[in-house]
N, C-alpha and C positions, 0 to 999 in steps of 0.2 A: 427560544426563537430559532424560527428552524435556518433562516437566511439572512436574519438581522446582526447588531451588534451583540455578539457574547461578552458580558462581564464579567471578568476573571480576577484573581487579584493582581491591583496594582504595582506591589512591591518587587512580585514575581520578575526574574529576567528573563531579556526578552530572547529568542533563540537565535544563535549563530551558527553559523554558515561551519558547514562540515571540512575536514580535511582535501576529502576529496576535492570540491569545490576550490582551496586555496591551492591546490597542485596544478590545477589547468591553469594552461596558455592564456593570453587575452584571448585568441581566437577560438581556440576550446570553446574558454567560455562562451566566448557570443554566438558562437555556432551553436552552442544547446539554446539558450533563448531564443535565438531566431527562429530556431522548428516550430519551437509553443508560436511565435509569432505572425505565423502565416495564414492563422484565422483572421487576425483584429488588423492586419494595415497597419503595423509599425514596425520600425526596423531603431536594432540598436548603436547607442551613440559609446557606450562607452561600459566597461566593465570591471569593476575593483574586486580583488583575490578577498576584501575583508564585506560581499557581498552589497553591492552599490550597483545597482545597475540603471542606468539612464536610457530611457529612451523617445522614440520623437513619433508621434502621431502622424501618419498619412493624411488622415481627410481632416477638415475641418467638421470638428464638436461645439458644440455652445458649452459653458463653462458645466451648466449641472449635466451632462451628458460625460465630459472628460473625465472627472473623478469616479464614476462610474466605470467607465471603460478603465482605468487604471487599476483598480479595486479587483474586477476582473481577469485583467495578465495578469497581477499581484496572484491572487488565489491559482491557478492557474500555475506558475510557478513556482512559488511554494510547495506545492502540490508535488508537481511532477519533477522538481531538479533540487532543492534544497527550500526546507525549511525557516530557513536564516536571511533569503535574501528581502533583499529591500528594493520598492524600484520607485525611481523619481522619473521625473517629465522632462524634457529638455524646454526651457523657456520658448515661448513665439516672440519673434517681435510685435507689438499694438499697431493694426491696419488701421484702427480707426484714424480718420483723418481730423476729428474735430481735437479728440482729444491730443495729437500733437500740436495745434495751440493753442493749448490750456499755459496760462501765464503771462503768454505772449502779445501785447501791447501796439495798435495800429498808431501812427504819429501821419498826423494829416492834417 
């Protein structure tokens, strides 16, 4: 599959994060991710030397749209800065208004 998921073996570990990579600054760091990040509208929250990089989405995505746009910086850094790293989302807080009262009980 030329863009789908590749099945590799499972046992296999998984790659880490180079020396180099563990030598830079926090700001090092974020300053290389940030350049990859000037296509997609997101800036980084947070950056670990054992390849952990968090960051936080600009616009508003619908749920199947986000893990798509993540999949994409993912690849994308990988790529171009290190092999090893990993990137998570910074949580939203839930705008929805209904589901904050969910639980919640009227007395009247």
């Amino acid at each position: 599959m030329p863009d789908g998921i590749r099945i590799g073996d499972p046992w296999k570990e998984a790659p880490r994060v180079n020396q180099e990579w563990k030598s830079l600054t926090d700001i090092e760091r974020q300053s290389r991710i940030e350049a990859l990040l000037t296509d997609y509208n997101a800036q980084v929250v947070r950056t670990t030397s054992d390849g952990m990089v968090t960051i936080e989405l600009g616009e508003s995505l619908d749920a199947a749209n986000v893990g798509m746009k993540l999949r994409d910086i993912e690849r994308e850094i990988r790529r171009f800065i290190d092999p090893g790293i990993e990137l998570f989302m910074q949580p939203r807080p839930d705008r929805n208004q209904k589901r904050k009262f969910r639980g919640v009980e009227l007395l009247g």
